[in-house]
C-alpha positions as CSV (number, residue, x, y, z in Angstrom):
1,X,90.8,104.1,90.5
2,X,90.4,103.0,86.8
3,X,94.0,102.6,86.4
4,X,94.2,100.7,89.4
5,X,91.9,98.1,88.6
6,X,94.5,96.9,85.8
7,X,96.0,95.4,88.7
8,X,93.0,93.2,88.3
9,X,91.8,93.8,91.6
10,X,89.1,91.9,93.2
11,X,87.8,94.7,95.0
12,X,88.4,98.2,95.8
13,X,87.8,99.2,100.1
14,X,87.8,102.2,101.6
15,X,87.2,101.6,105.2
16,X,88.2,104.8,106.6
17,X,90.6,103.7,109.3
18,X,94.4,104.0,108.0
19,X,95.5,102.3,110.9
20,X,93.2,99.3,110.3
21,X,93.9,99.6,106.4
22,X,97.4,99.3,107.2
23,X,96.9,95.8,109.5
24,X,94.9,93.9,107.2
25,X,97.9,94.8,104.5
26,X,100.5,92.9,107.3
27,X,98.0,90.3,107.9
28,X,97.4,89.6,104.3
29,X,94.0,90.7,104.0
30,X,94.8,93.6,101.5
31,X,97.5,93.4,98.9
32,X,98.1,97.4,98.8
33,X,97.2,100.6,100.5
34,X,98.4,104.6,99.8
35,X,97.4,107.4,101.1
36,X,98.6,111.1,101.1
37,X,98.1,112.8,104.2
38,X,99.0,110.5,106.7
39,X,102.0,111.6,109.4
40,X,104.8,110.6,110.4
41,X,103.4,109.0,113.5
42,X,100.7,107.0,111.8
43,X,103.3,105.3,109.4
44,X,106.5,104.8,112.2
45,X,104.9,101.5,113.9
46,X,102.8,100.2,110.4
47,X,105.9,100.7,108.2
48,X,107.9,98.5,110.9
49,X,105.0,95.8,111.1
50,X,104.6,96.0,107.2
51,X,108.1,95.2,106.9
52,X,108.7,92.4,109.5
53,X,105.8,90.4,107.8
54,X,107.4,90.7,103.9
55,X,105.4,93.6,103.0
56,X,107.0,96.8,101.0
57,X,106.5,100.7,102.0
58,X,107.3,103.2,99.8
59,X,106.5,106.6,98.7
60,X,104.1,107.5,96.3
61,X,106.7,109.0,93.4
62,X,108.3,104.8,93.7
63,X,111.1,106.0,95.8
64,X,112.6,105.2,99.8
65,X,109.8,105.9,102.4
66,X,110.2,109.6,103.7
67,X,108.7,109.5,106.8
68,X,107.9,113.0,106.9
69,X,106.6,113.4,103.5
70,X,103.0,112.4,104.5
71,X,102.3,109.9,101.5
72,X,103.0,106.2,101.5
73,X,102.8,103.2,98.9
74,X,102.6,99.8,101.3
75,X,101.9,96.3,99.1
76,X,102.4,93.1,100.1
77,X,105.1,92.9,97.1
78,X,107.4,95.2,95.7
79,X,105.9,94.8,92.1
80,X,102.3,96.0,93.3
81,X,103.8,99.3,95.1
82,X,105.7,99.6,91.9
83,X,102.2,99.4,89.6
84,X,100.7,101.6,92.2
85,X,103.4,104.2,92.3
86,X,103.4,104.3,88.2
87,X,99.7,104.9,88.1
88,X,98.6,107.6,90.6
89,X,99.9,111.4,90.4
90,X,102.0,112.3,93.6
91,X,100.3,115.1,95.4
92,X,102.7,117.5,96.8
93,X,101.7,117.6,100.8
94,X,103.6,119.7,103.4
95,X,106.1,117.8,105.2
96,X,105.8,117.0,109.0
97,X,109.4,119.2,109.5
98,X,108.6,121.9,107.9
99,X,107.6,124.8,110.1
């Protein structure tokens, strides 16, 4: 989180809902969000909205959104996922097609 705040943040939220985290990012009422964890169907829909309203969605190493890789980078620009991407450690997490 230290690292983060570079970004000269004005406030760090944890409100427990990803779905709702991932709203206010298309809405404009947060500039980023990631999250490890998260599966392929709670990403499908958001990464679709996030998109259509000028947001980005990555993955957390900076690369192309894997669906199935159950971590995500969404920002309202490309730059902050970037920042975002370049300071947190990716956390290996087991894929949604793997058996």
């Amino acid at each position: 989180i230290e690292r983060l705040l570079k970004a000269q943040a004005h406030g760090v939220r944890v409100i427990g809902s990803s779905t709702l985290a991932l709203c206010h990012l298309a809405s404009g009422a947060a500039d980023a969000y990631y999250q490890f964890g998260l599966h392929c169907w709670d990403l499908a829909a958001a990464t679709v909205i996030i998109r259509e309203a000028g947001g980005t969605v990555i993955d957390t190493s900076g690369g192309p959104l894997d669906l199935m890789s159950c971590r995500v980078i969404a920002a309202g620009t490309r730059e902050m996922a970037m920042f975002i991407a370049q300071e947190i450690q990716t956390i290996p997490y087991r894929r949604d097609d793997e058996n």
